[in-house]
C-alpha positions, -999 to +999 in steps of 0.1 A: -658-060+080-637-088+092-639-073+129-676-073+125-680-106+117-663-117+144-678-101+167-713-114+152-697-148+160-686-146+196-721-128+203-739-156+188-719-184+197-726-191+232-765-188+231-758-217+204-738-234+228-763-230+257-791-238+234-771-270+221-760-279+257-801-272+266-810-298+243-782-327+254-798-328+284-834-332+273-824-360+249-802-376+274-830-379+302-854-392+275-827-417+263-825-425+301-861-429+308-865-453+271-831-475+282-840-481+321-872-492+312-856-514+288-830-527+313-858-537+340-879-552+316-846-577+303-847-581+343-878-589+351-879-619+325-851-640+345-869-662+372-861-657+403-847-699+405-820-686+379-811-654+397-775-673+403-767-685+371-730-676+356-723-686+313-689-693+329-673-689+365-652-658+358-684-641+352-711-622+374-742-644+378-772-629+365-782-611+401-746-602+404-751-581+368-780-564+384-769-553+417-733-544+396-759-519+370-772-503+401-741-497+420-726-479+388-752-457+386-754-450+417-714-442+417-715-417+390-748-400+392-743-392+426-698-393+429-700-374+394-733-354+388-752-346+419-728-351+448-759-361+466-762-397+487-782-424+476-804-435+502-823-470+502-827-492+527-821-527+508-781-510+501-772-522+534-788-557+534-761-580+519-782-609+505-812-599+487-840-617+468-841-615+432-873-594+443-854-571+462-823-567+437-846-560+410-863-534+433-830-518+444-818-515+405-851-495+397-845-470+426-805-466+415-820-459+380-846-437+392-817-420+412-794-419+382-828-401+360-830-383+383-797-365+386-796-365+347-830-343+347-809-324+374-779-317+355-780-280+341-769-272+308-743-250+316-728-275+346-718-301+314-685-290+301-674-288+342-649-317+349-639-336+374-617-363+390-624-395+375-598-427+381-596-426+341-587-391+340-607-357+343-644-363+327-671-338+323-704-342+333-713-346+293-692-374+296-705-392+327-737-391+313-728-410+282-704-432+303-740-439+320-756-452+293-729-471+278-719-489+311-758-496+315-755-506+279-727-528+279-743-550+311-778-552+297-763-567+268-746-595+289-779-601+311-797-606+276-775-633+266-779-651+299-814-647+291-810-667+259-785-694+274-820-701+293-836-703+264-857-673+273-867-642+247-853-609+256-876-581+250-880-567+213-850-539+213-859-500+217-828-477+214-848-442+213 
């Protein structure tokens, strides 16, 4: 009986797995498209005239946070999902308008959705090199988000240091 059972299990595991894996990747693209939206909208609320402003030297002005989001993105979706190149032609111009950065950042986001909704189910649990260690694709993904996370959050408190009101919060 015990033999049986197991066997039940191992059958029935990995279409749970696949199913489970499946569904990751649905609710991480749709988390993706909610949370870039987000981002450009906190970007599109800085004026251009404050594009340079820094809280403090040591930090990345406001553009600076941008063009840093994008590059990321670019980085692992591409270096960690896809393998592809990103191709744009204002990546190669090295002073852009605030115009232009915010531009750029929504085709680096677009690029990262894009390689999310790209990512097969059964590609997730494959790792590999990362300067932190081996990560899977699972965990690239949610290193996306975070990093995107964690830099939105400083580009909304420049926005309030200029006295200006960040867009209502969505996290779905």
């Amino acid at each position: 009986m015990t033999c049986l059972l197991v066997v039940a299990i191992m059958l029935y595991a990995p279409e749970k797995l696949v199913a489970q894996d499946s569904m990751f990747v649905q609710e991480a693209f749709i988390k993706w498209q909610n949370a870039a939206a987000y981002t450009l909208e906190t970007a599109r609320l800085m004026p251009e005239d404050q594009f340079g402003f820094k809280p403090v030297p040591e930090e990345m002005s406001f553009g600076e946070q941008l063009a840093h989001i994008g590059k990321n993105m670019v980085w692992l979706a591409g270096g960690h999902l896809t393998g592809k190149t990103f191709e744009h032609p204002l990546t190669a111009k090295e002073h852009r308008t605030p115009a232009e950065e915010i531009e750029l950042l929504e085709a680096s986001l677009t690029y990262a959705e894009e390689a999310i909704q790209q990512t097969s189910p059964d590609s997730l649990a494959v790792k590999g090199d990362f300067f932190a260690g081996p990560k899977s694709k699972r965990q690239i993904i949610m290193l996306m988000h975070d990093h995107m996370t964690h830099h939105r959050g400083q580009i909304i408190v420049y926005l309030r240091l200029q006295n200006i009101k960040p867009p209502k919060y969505r996290g779905w």
